[in-house]
C-alpha positions in Angstrom: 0.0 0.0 0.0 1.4 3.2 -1.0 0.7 5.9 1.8 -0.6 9.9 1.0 2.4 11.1 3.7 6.2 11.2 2.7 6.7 10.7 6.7 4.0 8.9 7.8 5.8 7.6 11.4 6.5 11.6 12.0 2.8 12.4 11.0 1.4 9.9 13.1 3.5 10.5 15.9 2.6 14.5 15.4 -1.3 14.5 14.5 -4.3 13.8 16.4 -7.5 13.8 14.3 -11.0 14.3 15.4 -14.3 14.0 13.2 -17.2 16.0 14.5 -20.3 14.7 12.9 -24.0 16.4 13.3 -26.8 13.9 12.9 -30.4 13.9 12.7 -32.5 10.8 11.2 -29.0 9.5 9.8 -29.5 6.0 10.5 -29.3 4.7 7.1 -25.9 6.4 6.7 -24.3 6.4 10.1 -22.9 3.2 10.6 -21.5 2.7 6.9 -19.8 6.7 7.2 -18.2 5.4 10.5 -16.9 2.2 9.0 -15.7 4.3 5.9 -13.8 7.4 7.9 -12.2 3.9 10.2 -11.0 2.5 6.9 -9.7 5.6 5.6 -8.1 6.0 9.1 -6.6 3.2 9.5 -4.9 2.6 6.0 -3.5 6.2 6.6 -1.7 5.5 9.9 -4.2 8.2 11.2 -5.0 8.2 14.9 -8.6 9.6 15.1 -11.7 10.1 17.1 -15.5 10.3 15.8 -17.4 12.2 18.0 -21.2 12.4 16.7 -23.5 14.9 17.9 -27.2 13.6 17.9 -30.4 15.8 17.8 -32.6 13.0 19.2 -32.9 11.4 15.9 -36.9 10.1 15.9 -35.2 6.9 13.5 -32.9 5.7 16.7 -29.8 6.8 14.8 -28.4 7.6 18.6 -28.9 3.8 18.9 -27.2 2.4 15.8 -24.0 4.8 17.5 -24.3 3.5 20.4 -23.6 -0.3 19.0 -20.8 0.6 16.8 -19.5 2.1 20.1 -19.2 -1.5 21.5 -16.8 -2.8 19.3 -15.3 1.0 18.0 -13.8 2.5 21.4 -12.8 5.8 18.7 -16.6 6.7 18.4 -18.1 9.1 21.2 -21.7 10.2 21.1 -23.1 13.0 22.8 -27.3 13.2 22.5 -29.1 16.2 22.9 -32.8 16.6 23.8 -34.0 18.0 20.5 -33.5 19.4 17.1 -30.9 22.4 17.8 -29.0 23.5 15.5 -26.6 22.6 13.0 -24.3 25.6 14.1 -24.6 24.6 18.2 -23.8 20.8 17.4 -20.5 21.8 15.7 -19.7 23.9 19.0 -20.5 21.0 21.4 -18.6 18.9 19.1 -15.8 20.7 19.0 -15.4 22.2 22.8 -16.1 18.2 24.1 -13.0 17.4 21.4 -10.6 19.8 22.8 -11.5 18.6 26.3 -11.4 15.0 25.9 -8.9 14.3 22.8 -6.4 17.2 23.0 -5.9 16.6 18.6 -4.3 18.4 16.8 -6.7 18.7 14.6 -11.0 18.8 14.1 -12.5 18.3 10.7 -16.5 18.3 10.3 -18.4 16.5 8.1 -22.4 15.5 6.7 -23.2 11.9 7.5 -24.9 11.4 4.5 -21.7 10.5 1.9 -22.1 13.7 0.2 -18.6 14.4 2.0 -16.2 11.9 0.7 -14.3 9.9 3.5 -11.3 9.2 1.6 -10.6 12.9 1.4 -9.6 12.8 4.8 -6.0 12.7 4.5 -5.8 15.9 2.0 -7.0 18.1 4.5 -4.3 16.6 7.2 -1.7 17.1 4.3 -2.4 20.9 4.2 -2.9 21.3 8.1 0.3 19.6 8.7 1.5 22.1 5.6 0.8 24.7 8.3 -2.7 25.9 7.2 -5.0 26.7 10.1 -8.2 26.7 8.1 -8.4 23.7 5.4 -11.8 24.1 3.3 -12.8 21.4 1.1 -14.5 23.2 -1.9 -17.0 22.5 -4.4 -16.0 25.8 -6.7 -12.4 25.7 -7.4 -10.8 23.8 -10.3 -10.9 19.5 -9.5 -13.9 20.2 -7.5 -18.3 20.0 -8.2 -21.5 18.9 -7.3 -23.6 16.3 -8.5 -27.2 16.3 -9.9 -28.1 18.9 -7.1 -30.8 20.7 -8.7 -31.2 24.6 -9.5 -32.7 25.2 -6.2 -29.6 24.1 -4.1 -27.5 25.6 -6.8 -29.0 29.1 -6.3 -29.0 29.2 -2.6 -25.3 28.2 -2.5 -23.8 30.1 -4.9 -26.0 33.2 -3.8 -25.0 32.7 -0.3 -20.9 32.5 -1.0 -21.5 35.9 -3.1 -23.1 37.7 -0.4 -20.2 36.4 1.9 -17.7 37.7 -0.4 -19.7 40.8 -1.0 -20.5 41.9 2.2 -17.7 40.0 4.3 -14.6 40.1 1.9 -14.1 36.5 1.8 -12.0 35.2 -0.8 -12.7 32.1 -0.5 -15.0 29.7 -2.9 -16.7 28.1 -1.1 -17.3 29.3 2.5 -20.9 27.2 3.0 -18.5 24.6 2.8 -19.6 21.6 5.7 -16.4 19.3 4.9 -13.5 21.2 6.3 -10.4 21.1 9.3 -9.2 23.3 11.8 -6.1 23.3 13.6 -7.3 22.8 17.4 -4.5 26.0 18.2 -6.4 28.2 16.0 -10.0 27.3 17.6 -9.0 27.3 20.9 -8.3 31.1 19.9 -11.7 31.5 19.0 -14.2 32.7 21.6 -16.5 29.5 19.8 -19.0 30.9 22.6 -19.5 34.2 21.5 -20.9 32.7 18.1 -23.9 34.4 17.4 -25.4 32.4 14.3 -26.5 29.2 13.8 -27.5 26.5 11.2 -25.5 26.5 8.0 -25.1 30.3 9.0 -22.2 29.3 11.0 -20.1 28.0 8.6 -20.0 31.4 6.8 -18.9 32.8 10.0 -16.6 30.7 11.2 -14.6 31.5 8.4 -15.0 35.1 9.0 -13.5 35.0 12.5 -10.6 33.0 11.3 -10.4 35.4 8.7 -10.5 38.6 11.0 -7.4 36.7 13.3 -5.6 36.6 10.8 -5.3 32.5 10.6 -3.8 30.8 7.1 -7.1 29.6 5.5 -6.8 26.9 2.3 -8.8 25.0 -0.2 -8.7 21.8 -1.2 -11.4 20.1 -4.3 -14.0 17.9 -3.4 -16.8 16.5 -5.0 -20.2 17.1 -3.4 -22.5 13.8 -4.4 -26.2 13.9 -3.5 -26.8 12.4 -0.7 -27.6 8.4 -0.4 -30.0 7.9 2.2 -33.0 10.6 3.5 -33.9 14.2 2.9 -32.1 17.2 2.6 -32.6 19.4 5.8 -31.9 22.9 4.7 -34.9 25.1 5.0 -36.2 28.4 4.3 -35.7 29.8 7.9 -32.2 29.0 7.3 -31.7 30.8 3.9 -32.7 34.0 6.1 -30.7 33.2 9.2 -28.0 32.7 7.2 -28.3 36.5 5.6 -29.0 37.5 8.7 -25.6 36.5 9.7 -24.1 38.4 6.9 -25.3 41.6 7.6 -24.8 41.1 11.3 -21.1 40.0 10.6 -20.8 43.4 8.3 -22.2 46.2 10.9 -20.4 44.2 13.8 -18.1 46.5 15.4 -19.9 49.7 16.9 -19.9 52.7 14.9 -18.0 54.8 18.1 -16.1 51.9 18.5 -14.4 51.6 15.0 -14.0 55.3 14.8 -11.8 55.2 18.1 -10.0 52.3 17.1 -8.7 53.7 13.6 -7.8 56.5 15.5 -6.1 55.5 18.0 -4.0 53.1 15.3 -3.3 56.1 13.4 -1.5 58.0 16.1 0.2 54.7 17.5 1.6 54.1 13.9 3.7 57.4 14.4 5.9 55.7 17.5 5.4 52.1 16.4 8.3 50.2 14.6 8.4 47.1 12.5 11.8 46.0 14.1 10.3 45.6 17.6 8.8 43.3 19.2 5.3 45.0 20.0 2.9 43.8 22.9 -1.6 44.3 22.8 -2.1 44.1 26.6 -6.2 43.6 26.7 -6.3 42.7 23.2 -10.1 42.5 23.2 -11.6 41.1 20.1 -8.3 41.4 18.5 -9.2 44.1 15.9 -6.1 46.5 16.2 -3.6 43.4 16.6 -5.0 42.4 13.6 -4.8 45.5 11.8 -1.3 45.6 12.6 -0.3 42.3 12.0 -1.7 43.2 8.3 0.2 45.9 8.4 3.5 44.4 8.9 3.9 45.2 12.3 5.8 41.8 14.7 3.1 41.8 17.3 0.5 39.4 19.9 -1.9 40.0 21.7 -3.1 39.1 24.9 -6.2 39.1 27.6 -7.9 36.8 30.1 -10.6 35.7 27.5 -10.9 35.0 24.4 -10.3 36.0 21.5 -6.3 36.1 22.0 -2.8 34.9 21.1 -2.0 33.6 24.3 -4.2 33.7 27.5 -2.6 35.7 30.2 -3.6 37.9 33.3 -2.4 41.3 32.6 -1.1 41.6 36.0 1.1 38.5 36.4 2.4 37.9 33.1 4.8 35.1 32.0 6.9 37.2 29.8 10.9 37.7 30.7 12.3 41.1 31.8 13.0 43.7 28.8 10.8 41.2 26.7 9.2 43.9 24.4 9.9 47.3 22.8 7.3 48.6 22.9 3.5 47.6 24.6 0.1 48.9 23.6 -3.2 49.2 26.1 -5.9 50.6 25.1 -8.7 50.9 27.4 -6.8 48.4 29.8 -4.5 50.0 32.8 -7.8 51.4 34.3 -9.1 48.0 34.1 -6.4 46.3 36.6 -3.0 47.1 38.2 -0.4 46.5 35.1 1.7 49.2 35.1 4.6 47.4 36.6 4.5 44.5 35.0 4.2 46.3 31.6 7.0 48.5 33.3 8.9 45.3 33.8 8.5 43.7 30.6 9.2 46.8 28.4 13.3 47.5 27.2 14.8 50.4 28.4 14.0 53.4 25.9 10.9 51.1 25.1 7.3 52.9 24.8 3.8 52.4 26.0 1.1 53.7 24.1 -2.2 53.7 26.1 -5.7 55.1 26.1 -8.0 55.7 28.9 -11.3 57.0 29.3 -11.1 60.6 29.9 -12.0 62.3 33.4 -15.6 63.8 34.0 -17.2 62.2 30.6 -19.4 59.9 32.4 -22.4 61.2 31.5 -21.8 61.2 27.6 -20.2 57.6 27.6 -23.5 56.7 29.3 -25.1 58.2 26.4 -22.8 56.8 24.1 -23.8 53.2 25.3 -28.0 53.9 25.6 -27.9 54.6 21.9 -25.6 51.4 21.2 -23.1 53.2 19.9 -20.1 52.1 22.1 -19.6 48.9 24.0 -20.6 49.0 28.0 -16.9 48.0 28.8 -15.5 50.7 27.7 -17.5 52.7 30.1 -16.2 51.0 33.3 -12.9 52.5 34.3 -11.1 53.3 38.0 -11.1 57.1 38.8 -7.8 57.0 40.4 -6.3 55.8 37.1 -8.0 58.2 34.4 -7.4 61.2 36.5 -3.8 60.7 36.8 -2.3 59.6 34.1 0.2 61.8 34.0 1.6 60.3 36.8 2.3 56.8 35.7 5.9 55.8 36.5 7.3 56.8 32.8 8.9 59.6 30.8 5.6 61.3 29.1 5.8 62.1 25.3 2.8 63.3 24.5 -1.1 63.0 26.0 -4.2 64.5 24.1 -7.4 64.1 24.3 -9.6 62.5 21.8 -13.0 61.9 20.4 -15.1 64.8 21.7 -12.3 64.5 24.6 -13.9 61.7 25.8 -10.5 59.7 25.7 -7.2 60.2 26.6 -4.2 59.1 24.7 -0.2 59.0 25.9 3.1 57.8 24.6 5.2 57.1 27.6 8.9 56.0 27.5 10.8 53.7 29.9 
């Protein structure tokens, strides 16, 4: 048997694979698909996991798992109480992967064959290539559909221009079901901040690997029609998923978006692409990322996710003299960092922060009723705002900003 890996002992030794599968009245399918993924498994040297996510199936599916369970000790099952959600069994799928099988990487799939098993090892090939995001795609050269209809057709083709209208995907196909991630890149993603769901959240996922910046690929697949049962896609979903689009598209708060460009625009004047550059209180990672587009060597951290690396601002794991130069927007009024960014930073290195600005209370509060900035941003620590000159560093320069409801400062170690 010739095998799809030049190393295979060095792949096997380096990849854990886990297969979330959704089902719901799969019980013509689902033991065959499990037999077929083993098969492929096995004659690849893969170590893997199924894990199946059932919706209560009325046809006993759940059952026919359970059995192959018996003899298969690589298939999991986790049964839910009803019918909910494509988008939340993918999440339950995935969050009881990275808790149970630590892999080092989680594909998804249909259970119905229209997802080719011996794919399999071409999305491990380009995960182990590096890629974070591996998309097996129906619209790129080597890849199609079968006799799908003009109905389907429409609906899927419609929705992947939308996603690259509205979203700026450049991806094919991004409605894509048959894909991998690397477990790294979705233990960065805040999985339960996911707002959509159904086929929905397959166009977002991708957009929030996307927006942080992760290596996304395709690979060609065929999509066949499906052997056993009924298609489940429904009209509610075609609207959830634009829904989802346009959510995706306004997402960041008007206030918001305007503060951040800002405050990137008068960082840019200190930063360097030489350094090594620190985002203390990353947030949702939209200025790392904007700098990381830009060129600039830099990672972000917080205490939840979305992040590079999870880390308390105030006890950080960092050496002494780590960084040139640290950025914190809207974060030192949050907790007591100034020493360890202090401790952290070279000598001659800068920190550019921002702060709410004293006595602008009552406008933030305004600010947040009309749902034009996030509520965070409007908790801060007096003590903090009203002195910032006083922070233990060599001022540069500090403004006020926006309406001079925010304070920004270059300081220098």
């Amino acid at each position: 048997m010739r095998y799809r890996f030049k190393n295979i002992m060095e792949l096997t030794q380096l990849m854990k694979l886990c297969i979330i599968v959704p089902t719901y009245n799969e019980a013509e399918n689902i033991k065959k698909l499990i037999y077929a993924i083993r098969d492929v498994c096995t004659r690849n040297r893969l170590s893997y996991n199924i894990v199946i996510v059932d919706d209560n199936s009325p046809d006993f599916t759940s059952k026919i798992v359970e059995d192959v369970m018996k003899e298969n000790k690589n298939v999991r099952l986790i049964t839910r109480e009803g019918k909910l959600g494509l988008g939340t069994a993918y999440i339950k799928g995935i969050n009881y992967s990275l808790d149970n099988f630590h892999p080092d990487l989680i594909m998804t799939m249909d259970a119905d064959f229209s997802h080719n098993p011996e794919n399999i090892p071409d999305f491990v090939d380009k995960i182990n290539e590096g890629y974070d995001l591996v998309l097996g795609s129906r619209y790129i050269k080597g890849g199609g559909v079968g006799n799908w209809g003009i109905h389907r057709t429409i609906i899927s083709k419609g929705a992947n221009f939308l996603a690259k209208t509205l979203l700026g995907l450049t991806t094919k196909d991004n409605t894509t079901g048959y894909r991998a991630y690397k477990s790294e890149a979705l233990d960065r993603c805040n999985l339960d901040s996911i707002k959509s769901n159904g086929y929905s959240f397959l166009m977002e996922m991708v957009f929030w690997c996307r927006y942080h910046n992760f290596r996304i690929t395709e690979i060609p697949i065929f999509f066949d029609i499906r052997r056993h049962g009924a298609s489940k896609i429904s009209k509610k979903e075609i609207f959830m998923a634009a829904k989802t689009l346009f959510g995706l598209k306004f997402r960041v708060k008007p206030v918001n978006y305007y503060v951040a460009m800002k405050r990137i625009k008068l960082a840019e004047k200190f930063l360097t692409k030489n350094g090594k550059i620190l985002d203390v209180g990353c947030g949702d990672m939209y200025i790392t990322n904007k700098l990381i587009k830009e060129g600039y060597n830099i990672i972000g951290i917080d205490r939840t996710k979305p992040y590079h690396l999870k880390m308390d601002a105030t006890n950080m794991s960092f050496k002494d003299n780590s960084f040139d130069m640290v950025i914190a927007f809207e974060t030192i009024e949050h907790c007591d960092c100034i020493n360890e960014i202090k401790r952290i930073l070279k000598p001659g290195g800068k920190l550019v922060l921002s702060t709410p600005a004293p006595n602008t209370d009552w406008l933030r509060t305004i600010l947040v009723k009309l749902r034009l900035l996030e509520a965070r941003d409007f908790e801060h620590h007096d003590h903090i705002v009203d002195n910032i000159e006083m922070l233990p560093f060599k001022p540069i320069l500090i403004k006020k900003m926006f309406l001079r409801t925010s304070q920004f400062g270059v300081f220098e170690k």
